[in-house]
C-alpha positions in Angstrom: 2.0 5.9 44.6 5.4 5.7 45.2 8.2 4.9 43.0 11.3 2.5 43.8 13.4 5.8 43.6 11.0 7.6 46.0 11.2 5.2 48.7 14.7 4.5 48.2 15.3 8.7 48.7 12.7 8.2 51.9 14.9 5.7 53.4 18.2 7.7 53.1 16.6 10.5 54.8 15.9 8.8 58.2 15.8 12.3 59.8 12.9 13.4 57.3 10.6 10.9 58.4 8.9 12.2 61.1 8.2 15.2 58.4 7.3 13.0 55.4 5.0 11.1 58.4 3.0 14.4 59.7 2.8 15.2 55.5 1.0 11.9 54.6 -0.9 12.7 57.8 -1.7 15.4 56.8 -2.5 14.6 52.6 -4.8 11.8 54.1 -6.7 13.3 56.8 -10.3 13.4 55.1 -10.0 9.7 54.0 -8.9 8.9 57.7 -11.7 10.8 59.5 -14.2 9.2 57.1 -12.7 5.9 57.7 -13.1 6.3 61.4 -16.9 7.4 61.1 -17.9 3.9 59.2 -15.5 1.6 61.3 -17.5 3.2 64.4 -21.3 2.9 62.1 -20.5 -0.7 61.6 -19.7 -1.6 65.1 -22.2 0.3 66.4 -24.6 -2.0 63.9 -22.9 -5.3 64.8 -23.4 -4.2 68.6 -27.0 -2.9 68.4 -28.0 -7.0 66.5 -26.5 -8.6 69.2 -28.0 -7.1 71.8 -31.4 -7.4 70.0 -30.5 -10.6 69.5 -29.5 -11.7 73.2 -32.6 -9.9 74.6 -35.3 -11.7 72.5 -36.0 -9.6 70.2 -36.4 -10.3 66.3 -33.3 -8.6 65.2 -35.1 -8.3 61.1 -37.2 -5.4 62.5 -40.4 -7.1 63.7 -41.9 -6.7 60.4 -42.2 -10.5 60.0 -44.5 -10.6 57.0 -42.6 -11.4 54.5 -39.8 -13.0 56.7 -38.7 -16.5 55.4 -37.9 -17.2 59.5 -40.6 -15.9 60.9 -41.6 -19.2 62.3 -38.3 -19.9 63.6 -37.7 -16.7 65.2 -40.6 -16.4 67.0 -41.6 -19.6 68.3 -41.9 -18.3 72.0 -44.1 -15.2 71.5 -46.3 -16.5 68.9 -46.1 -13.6 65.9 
């Protein structure tokens, strides 16, 4: 974390930034590449419900069973 001093020093320096920038980059790349990778997971989940969703299908796996809306969800096709 940064102190008061610290960013005081950063903003006195406005030709360092661009190097204090590509060092942060750089310090932070591993928790950026993983952040990327589960932003992408969870919209690939969102997207893959909805278009179970849109096309009919049960989007709780078909294992209706133990589904508490398992008559609601399939009212048409009669699981």
């Amino acid at each position: 974390m940064m102190t008061l001093t610290r960013m005081r020093t950063i903003g006195s320096n406005a030709g360092k930034d661009k190097n204090m920038f590509d060092d942060w980059i750089t310090a932070n790349i591993g928790t950026i590449v993983i952040s990327l990778i589960l932003i992408a997971a969870v919209a690939l989940a969102v997207r893959s419900i909805i278009v179970r969703k849109k096309s009919g299908r049960c989007s709780c796996g078909d294992s209706c069973g133990g589904c508490p809306m398992s008559g609601n969800c399939h009212k048409k096709t009669g699981h």
